[in-house]
DRENMIZA-750453 format. One record per residue (C-alpha): x, y, z; residue in three letters; residue number from 1. Coordinates in nm, 3 decimals, m for minus. Example, Ala and Ser with C-alpha at 12.3 -4.5 7.8 and 13.67 -1.06 7.14 Angstrom:
2
{{1.230, m0.450, 0.780}, "ALA", 1}
{{1.367, m0.106, 0.714}, "SER", 2}
***
This chain:
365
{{0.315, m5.539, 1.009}, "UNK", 1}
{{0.131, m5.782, 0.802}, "UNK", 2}
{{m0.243, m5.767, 0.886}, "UNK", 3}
{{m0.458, m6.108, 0.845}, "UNK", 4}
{{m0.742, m6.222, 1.033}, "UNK", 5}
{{m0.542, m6.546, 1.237}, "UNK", 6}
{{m0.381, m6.276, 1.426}, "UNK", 7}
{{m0.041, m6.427, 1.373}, "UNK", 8}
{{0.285, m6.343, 1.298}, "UNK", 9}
{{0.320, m6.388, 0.920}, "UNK", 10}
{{0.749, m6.349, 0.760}, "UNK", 11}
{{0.765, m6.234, 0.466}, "UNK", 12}
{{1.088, m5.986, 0.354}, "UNK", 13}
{{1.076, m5.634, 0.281}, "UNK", 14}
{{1.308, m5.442, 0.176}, "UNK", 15}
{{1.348, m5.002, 0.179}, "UNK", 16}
{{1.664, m4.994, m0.061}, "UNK", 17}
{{1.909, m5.285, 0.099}, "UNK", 18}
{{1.790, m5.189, 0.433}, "UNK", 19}
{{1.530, m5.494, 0.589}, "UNK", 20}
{{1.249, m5.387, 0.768}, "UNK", 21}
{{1.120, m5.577, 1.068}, "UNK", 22}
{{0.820, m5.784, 1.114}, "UNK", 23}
{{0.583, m5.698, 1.415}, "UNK", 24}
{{0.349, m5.829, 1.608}, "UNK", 25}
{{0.247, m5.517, 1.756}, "UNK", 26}
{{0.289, m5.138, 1.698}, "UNK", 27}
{{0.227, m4.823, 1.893}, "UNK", 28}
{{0.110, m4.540, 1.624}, "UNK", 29}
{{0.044, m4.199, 1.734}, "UNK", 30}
{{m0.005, m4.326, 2.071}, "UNK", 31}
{{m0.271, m4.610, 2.003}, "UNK", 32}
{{m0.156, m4.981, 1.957}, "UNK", 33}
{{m0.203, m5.175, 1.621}, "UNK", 34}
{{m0.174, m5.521, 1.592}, "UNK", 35}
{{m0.194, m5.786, 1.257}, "UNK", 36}
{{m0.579, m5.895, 1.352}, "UNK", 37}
{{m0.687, m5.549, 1.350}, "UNK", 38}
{{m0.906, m5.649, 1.703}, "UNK", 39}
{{m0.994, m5.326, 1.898}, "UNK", 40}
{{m0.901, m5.534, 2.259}, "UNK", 41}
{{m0.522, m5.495, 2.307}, "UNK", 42}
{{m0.530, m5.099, 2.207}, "UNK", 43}
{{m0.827, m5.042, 2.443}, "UNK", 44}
{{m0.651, m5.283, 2.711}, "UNK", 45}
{{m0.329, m5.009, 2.633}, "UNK", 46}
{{m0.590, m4.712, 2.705}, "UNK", 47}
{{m0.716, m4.910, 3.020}, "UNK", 48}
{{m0.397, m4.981, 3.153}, "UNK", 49}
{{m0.237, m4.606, 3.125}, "UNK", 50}
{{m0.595, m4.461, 3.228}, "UNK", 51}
{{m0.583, m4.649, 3.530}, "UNK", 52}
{{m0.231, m4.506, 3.618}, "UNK", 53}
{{m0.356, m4.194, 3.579}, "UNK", 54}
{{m0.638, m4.218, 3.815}, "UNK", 55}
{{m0.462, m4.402, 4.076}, "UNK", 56}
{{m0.193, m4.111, 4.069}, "UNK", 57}
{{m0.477, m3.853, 4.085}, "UNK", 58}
{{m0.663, m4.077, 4.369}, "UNK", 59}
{{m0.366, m4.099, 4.561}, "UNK", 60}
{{m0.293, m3.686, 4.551}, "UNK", 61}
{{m0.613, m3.607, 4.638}, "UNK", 62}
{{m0.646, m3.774, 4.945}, "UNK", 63}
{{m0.931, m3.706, 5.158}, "UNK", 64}
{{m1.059, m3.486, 4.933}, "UNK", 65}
{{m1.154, m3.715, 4.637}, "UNK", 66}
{{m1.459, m3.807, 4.847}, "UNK", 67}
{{m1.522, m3.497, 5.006}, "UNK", 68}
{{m1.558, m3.275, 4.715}, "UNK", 69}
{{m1.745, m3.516, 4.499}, "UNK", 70}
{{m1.803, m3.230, 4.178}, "UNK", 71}
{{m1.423, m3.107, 4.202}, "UNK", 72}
{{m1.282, m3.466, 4.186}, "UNK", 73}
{{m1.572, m3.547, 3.874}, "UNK", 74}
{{m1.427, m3.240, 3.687}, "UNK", 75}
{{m1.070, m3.399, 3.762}, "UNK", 76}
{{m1.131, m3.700, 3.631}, "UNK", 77}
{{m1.253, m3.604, 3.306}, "UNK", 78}
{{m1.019, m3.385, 3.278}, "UNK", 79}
{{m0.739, m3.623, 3.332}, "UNK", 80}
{{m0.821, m3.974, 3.288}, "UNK", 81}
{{m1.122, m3.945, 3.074}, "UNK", 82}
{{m0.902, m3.794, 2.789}, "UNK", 83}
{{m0.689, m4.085, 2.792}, "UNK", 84}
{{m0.954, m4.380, 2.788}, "UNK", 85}
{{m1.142, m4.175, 2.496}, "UNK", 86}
{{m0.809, m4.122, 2.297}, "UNK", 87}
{{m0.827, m4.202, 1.925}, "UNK", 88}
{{m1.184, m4.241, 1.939}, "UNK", 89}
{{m1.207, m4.046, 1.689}, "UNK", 90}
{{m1.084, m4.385, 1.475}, "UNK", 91}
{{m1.257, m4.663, 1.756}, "UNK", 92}
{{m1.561, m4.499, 1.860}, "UNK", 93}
{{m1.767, m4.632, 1.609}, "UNK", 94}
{{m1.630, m4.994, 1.514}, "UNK", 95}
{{m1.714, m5.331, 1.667}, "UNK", 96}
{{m1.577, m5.345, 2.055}, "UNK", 97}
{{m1.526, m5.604, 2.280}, "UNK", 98}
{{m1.841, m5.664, 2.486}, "UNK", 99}
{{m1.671, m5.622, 2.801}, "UNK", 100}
{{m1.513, m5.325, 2.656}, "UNK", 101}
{{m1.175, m5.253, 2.914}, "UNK", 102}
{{m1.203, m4.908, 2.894}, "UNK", 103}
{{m1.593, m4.845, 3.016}, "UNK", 104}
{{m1.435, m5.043, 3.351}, "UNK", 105}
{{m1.213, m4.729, 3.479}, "UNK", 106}
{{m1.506, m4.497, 3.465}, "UNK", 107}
{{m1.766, m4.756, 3.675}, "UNK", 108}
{{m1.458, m4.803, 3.882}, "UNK", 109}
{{m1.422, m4.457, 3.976}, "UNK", 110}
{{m1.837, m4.385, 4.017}, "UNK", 111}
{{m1.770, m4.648, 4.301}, "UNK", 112}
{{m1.489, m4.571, 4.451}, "UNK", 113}
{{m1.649, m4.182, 4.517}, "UNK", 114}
{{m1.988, m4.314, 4.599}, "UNK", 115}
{{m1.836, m4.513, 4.880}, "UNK", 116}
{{m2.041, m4.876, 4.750}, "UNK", 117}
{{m1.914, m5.197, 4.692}, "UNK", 118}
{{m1.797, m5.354, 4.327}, "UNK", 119}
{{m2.104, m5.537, 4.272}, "UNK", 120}
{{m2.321, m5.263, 4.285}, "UNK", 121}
{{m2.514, m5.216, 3.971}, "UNK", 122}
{{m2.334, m4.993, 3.695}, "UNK", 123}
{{m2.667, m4.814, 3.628}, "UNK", 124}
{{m2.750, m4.756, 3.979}, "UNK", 125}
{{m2.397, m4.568, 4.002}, "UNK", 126}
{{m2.403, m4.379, 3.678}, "UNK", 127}
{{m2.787, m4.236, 3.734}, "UNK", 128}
{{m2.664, m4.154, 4.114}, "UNK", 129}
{{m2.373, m3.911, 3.981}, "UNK", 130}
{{m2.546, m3.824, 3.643}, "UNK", 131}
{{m2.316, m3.995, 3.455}, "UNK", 132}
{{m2.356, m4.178, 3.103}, "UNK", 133}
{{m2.100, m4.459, 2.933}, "UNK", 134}
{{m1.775, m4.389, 2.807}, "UNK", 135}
{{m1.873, m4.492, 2.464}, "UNK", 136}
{{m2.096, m4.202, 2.407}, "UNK", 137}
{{m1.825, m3.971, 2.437}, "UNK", 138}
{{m1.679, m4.241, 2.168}, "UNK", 139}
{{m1.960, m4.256, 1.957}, "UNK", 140}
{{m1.998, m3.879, 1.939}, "UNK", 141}
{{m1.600, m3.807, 1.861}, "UNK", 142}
{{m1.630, m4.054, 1.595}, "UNK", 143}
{{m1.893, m3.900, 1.394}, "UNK", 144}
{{m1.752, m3.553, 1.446}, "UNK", 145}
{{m1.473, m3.684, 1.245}, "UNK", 146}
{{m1.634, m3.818, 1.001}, "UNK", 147}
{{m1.826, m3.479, 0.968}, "UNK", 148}
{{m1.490, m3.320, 0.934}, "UNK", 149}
{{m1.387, m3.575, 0.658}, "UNK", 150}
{{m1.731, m3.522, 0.476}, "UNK", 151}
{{m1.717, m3.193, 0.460}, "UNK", 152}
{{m1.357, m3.143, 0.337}, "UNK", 153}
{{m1.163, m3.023, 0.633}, "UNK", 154}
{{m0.909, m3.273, 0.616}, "UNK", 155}
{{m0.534, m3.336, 0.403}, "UNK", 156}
{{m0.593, m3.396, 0.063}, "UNK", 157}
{{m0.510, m3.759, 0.072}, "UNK", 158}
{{m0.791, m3.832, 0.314}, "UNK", 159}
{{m1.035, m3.682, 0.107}, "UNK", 160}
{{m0.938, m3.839, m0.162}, "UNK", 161}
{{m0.936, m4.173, 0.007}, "UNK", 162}
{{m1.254, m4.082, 0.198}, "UNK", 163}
{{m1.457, m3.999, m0.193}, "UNK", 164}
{{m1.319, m4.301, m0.338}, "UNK", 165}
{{m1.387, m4.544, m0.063}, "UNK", 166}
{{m1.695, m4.816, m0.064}, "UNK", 167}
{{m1.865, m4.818, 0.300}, "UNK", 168}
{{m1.797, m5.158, 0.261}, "UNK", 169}
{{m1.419, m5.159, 0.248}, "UNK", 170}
{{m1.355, m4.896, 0.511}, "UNK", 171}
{{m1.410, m5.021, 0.888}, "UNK", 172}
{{m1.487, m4.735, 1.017}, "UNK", 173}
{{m1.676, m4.563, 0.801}, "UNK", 174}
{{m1.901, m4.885, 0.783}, "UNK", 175}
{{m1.923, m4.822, 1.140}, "UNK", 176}
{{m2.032, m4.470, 1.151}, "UNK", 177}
{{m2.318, m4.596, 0.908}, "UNK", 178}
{{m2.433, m4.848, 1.173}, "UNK", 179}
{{m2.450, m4.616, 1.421}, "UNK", 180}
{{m2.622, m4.339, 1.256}, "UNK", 181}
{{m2.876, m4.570, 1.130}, "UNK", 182}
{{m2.923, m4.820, 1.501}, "UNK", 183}
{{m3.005, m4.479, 1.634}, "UNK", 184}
{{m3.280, m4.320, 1.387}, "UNK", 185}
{{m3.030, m4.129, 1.205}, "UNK", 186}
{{m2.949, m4.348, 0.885}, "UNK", 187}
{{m3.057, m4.078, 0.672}, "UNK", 188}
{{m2.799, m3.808, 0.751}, "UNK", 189}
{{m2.560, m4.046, 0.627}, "UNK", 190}
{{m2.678, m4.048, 0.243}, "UNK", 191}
{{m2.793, m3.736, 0.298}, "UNK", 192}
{{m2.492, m3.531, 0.116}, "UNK", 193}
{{m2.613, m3.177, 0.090}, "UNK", 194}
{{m2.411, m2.899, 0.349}, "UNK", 195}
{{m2.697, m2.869, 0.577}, "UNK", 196}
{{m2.761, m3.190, 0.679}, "UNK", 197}
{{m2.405, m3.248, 0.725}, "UNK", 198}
{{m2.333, m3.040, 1.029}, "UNK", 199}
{{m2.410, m3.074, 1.405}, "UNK", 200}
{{m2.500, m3.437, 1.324}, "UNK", 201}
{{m2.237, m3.591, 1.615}, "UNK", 202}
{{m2.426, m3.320, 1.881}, "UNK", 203}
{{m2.747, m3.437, 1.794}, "UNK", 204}
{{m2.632, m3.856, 1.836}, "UNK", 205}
{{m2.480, m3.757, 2.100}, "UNK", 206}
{{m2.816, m3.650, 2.291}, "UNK", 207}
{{m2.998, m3.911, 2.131}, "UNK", 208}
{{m2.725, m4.170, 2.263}, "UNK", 209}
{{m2.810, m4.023, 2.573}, "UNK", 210}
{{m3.160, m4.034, 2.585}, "UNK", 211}
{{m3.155, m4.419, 2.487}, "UNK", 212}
{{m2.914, m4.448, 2.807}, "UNK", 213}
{{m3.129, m4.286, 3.087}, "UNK", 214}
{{m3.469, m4.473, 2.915}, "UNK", 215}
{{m3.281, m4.807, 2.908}, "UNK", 216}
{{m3.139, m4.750, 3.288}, "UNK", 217}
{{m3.459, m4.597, 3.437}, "UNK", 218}
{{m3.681, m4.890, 3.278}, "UNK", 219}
{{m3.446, m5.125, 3.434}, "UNK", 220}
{{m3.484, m5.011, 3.813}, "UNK", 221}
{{m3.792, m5.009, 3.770}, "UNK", 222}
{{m3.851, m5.354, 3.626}, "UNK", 223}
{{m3.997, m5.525, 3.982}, "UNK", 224}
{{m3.741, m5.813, 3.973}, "UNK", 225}
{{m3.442, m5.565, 3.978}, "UNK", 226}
{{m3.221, m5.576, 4.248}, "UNK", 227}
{{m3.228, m5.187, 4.258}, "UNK", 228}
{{m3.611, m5.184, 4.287}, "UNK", 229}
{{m3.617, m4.944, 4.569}, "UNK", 230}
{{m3.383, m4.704, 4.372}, "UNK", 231}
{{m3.667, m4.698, 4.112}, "UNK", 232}
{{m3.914, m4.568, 4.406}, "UNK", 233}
{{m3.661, m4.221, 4.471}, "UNK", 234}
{{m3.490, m4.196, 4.148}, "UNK", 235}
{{m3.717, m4.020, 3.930}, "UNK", 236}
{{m3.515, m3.793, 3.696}, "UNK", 237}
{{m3.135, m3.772, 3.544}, "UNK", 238}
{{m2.890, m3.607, 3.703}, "UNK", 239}
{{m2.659, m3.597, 4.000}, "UNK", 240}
{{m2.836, m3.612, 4.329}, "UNK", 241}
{{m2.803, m3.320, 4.554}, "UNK", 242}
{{m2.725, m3.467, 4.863}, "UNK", 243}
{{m2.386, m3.599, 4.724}, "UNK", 244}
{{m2.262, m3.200, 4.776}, "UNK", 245}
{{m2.472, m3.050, 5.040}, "UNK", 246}
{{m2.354, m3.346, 5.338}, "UNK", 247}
{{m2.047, m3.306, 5.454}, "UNK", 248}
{{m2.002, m3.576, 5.693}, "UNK", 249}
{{m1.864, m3.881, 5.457}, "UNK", 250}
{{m1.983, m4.139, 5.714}, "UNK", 251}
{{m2.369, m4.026, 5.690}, "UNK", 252}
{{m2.315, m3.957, 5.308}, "UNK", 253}
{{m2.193, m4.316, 5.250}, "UNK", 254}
{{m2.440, m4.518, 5.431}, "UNK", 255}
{{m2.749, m4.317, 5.245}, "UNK", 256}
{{m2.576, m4.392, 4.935}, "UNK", 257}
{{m2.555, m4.807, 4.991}, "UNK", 258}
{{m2.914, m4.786, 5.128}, "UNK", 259}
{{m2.997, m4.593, 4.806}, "UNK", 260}
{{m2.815, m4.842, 4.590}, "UNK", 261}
{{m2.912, m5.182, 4.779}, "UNK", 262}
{{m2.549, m5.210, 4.837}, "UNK", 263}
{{m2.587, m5.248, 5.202}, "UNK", 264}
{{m2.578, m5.594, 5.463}, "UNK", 265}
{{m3.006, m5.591, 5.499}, "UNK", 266}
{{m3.130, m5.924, 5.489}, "UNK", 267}
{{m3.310, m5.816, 5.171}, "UNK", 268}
{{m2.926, m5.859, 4.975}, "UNK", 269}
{{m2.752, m6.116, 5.184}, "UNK", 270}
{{m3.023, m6.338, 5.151}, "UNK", 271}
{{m2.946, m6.322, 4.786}, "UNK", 272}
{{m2.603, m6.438, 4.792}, "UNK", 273}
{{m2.735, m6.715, 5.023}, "UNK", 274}
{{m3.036, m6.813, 4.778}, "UNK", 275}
{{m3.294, m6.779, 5.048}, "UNK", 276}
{{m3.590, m6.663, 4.905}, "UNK", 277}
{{m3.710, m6.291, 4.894}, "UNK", 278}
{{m4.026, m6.380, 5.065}, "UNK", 279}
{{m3.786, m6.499, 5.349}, "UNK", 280}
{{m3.537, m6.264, 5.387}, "UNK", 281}
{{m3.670, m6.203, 5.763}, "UNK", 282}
{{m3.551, m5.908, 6.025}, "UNK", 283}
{{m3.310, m6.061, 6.262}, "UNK", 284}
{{m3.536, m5.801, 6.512}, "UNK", 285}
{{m3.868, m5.880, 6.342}, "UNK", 286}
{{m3.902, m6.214, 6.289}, "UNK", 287}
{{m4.212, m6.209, 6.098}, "UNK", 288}
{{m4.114, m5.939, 5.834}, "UNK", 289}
{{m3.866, m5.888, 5.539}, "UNK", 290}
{{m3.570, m5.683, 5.595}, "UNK", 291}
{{m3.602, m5.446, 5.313}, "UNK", 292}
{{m3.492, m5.085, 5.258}, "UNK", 293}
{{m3.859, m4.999, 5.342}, "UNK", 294}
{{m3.856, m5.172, 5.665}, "UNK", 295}
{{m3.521, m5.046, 5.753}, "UNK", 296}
{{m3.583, m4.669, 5.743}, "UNK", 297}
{{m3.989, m4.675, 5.833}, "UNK", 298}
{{m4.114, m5.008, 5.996}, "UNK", 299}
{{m3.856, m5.172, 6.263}, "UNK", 300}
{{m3.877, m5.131, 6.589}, "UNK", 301}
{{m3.520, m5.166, 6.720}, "UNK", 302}
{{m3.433, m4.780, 6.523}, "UNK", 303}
{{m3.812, m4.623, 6.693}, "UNK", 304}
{{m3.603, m4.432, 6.928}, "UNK", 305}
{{m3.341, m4.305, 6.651}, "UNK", 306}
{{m3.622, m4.205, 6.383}, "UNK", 307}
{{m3.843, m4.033, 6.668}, "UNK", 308}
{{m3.672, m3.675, 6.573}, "UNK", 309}
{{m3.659, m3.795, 6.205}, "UNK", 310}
{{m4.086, m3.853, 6.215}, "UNK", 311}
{{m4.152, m3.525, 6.409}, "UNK", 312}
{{m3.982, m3.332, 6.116}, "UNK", 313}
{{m4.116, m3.516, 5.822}, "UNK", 314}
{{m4.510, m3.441, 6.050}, "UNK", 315}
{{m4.366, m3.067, 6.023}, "UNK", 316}
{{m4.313, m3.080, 5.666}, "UNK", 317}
{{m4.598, m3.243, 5.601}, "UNK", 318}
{{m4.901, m3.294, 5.864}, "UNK", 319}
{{m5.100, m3.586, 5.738}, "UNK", 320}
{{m4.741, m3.784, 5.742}, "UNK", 321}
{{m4.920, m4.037, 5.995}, "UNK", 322}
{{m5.160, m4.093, 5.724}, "UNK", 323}
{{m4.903, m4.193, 5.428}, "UNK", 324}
{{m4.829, m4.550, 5.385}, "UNK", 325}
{{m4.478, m4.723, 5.432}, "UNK", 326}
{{m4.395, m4.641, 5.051}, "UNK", 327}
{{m4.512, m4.328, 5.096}, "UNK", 328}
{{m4.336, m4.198, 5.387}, "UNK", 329}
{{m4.000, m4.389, 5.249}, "UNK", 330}
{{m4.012, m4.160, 4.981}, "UNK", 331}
{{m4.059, m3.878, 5.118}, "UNK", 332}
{{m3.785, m3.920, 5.390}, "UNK", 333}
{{m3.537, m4.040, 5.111}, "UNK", 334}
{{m3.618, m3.776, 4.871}, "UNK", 335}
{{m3.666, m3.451, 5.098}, "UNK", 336}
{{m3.368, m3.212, 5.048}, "UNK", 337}
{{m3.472, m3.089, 5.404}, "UNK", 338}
{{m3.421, m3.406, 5.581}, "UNK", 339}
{{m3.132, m3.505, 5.401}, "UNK", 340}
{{m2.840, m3.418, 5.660}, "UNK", 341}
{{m3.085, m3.611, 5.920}, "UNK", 342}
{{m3.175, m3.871, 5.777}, "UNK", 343}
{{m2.844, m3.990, 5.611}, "UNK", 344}
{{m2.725, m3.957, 6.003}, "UNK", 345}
{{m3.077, m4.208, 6.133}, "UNK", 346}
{{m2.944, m4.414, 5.866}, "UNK", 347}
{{m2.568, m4.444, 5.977}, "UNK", 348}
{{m2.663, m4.464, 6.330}, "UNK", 349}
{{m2.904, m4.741, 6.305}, "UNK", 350}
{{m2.689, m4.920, 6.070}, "UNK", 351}
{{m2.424, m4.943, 6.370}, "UNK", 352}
{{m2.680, m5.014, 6.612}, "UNK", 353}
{{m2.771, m5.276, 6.362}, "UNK", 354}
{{m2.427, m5.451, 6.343}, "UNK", 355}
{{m2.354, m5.431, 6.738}, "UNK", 356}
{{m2.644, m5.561, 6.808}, "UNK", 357}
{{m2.627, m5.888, 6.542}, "UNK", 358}
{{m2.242, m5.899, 6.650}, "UNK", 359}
{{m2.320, m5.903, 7.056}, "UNK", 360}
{{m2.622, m6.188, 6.965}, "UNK", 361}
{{m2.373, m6.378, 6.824}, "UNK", 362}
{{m2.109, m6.329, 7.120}, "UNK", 363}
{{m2.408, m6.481, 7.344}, "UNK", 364}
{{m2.474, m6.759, 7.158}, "UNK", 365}
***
């Protein structure tokens, strides 16, 4: 294989003794595909595409139980599937990717497939809800362990070698490790040479690279013209959200998820695909007021009889509930590990109630 930056096909004859070697276009080594541009795209398209058999086997065998047992079938996955989409990152993790990198698709994929929401539900709405972060950090942090390994001499002679005579400006990757170190605060333990400084450096990027995730994804559900602005009202802190294990019944589980994650059918999101203004996203039961999460769960009157139990609870756990206002009280139903079980169940009920009511309006008419 000839490598040039056109990509293409280039002849030209060599020889091992009389024997003629062939000219390739592409070329699998040690499991990761090489091609003459050098691109990063087609070998992460290859990790994508045997990834996502993979997953589909393991999706398939589970059955039932991939939704059920939400931190069994997490552990799966990355034991499984993640291993393949990360392979060789050791080379990739650090150089210039595609921006819609293929193989940060299989994990999004799977946060919605076991969180029961639709495709276009925000990718940091799903990865905060099971306390996930991107594939690339994983990438990232395998890289630079590598090149720690390199640095410090654990490696065949001929790397070393290659690795102390080598300009950061000729090698790829190593110009990439640079770049990351230094886009994340860290440009010093790269010129920094002595033992010390040399170890641990990938665990510490790799909680920094972290950090930078959940500040990025918190300050964006909570920017006021994000589509998961009520998120930003009950998700205060990283990690996987309790309720995900403790209900059982998928059906109530699922619909407190898409309320959670705006990926529901309130008026509040279909008005969006249908450009009407938020201000005008009205109740189909209450003409005069938005359909919003908030209204939903605290304010319509159509669910009174359904939340009655729900209210008497929440006036247990706390006594001045009456007192709170609408935000108030959504949060506290939403984020109450108490009420969990019965609220996930107002929600799923009134949902239905919801739909046979629109559907049997719409009979009439």
């Amino acid at each position: 294989m000839i490598f040039n930056k056109t990509g293409r096909l280039i002849h030209r004859d060599f020889f091992v003794g009389d024997n003629k070697i062939e000219n390739v276009l592409e070329y699998k080594y040690l499991g990761l595909l090489f091609t003459p541009s050098g691109e990063m795209k087609l070998p992460l398209d290859d990790l994508r595409s045997r990834a996502l058999k993979a997953y589909w086997s393991l999706k398939s065998k589970l059955g039932s139980f991939f939704s059920t047992h939400v931190t069994e079938t997490i552990k799966l996955f990355d034991t499984l599937v993640r291993p393949i989409l990360t392979y060789s990152s050791d080379f990739w993790g650090c150089l210039k990717l595609p921006n819609n990198n293929p193989v940060e698709n299989v994990p999004t994929m799977f946060c919605k497939h076991l969180l029961g929401v639709n495709k276009q539900t925000t990718n940091y709405g799903v990865l905060l809800e099971l306390g996930r972060t991107p594939l690339l950090v994983f990438a990232k942090k395998a890289a630079v362990k590598n090149w720690e390994r390199i640095r410090r001499g654990i490696a065949n002679s001929f790397l070393i070698k290659s690795y102390k005579n080598a300009q950061v400006e000729s090698l790829l990757w190593l110009k990439g490790v640079e770049s990351t170190l230094s886009c994340n605060g860290m440009g010093e333990t790269f010129r920094d040479n002595t033992e010390i400084n040399t170890r641990h450096i990938s665990s510490v990027l790799n909680q920094r690279l972290i950090d930078i995730f959940h500040q990025n994804a918190f300050s964006i559900i909570n920017n006021e013209n994000s589509k998961l602005r009520t998120y930003g009202l009950v998700k205060v802190s990283a990690g996987i959200e309790k309720y995900l294990t403790k209900i059982t019944n998928l059906k109530h589980r699922r619909s407190l998820t898409q309320l959670r994650l705006s990926s529901h059918k309130l008026v509040i999101e279909t008005g969006r695909h249908k450009k009407i203004p938020a201000k005008e996203r009205f109740c189909p039961f209450c003409r005069t007021e938005v359909e919003d999460e908030i209204h939903f769960v605290i304010k319509c009157k159509m669910y009174d009889h359904l939340r009655k139990h729900l209210f008497e609870q929440c006036l247990t756990l706390k006594p001045n509930f009456d007192y709170y206002n609408d935000q108030q009280k959504f949060i506290l139903v939403m984020n109450s590990e108490c009420l969990q079980i019965m609220f996930a169940k107002f929600v799923s009920l009134a949902e239905e109630l919801r739909l046979t009511l629109i559907y049997n309006h719409k009979s009439l008419a």
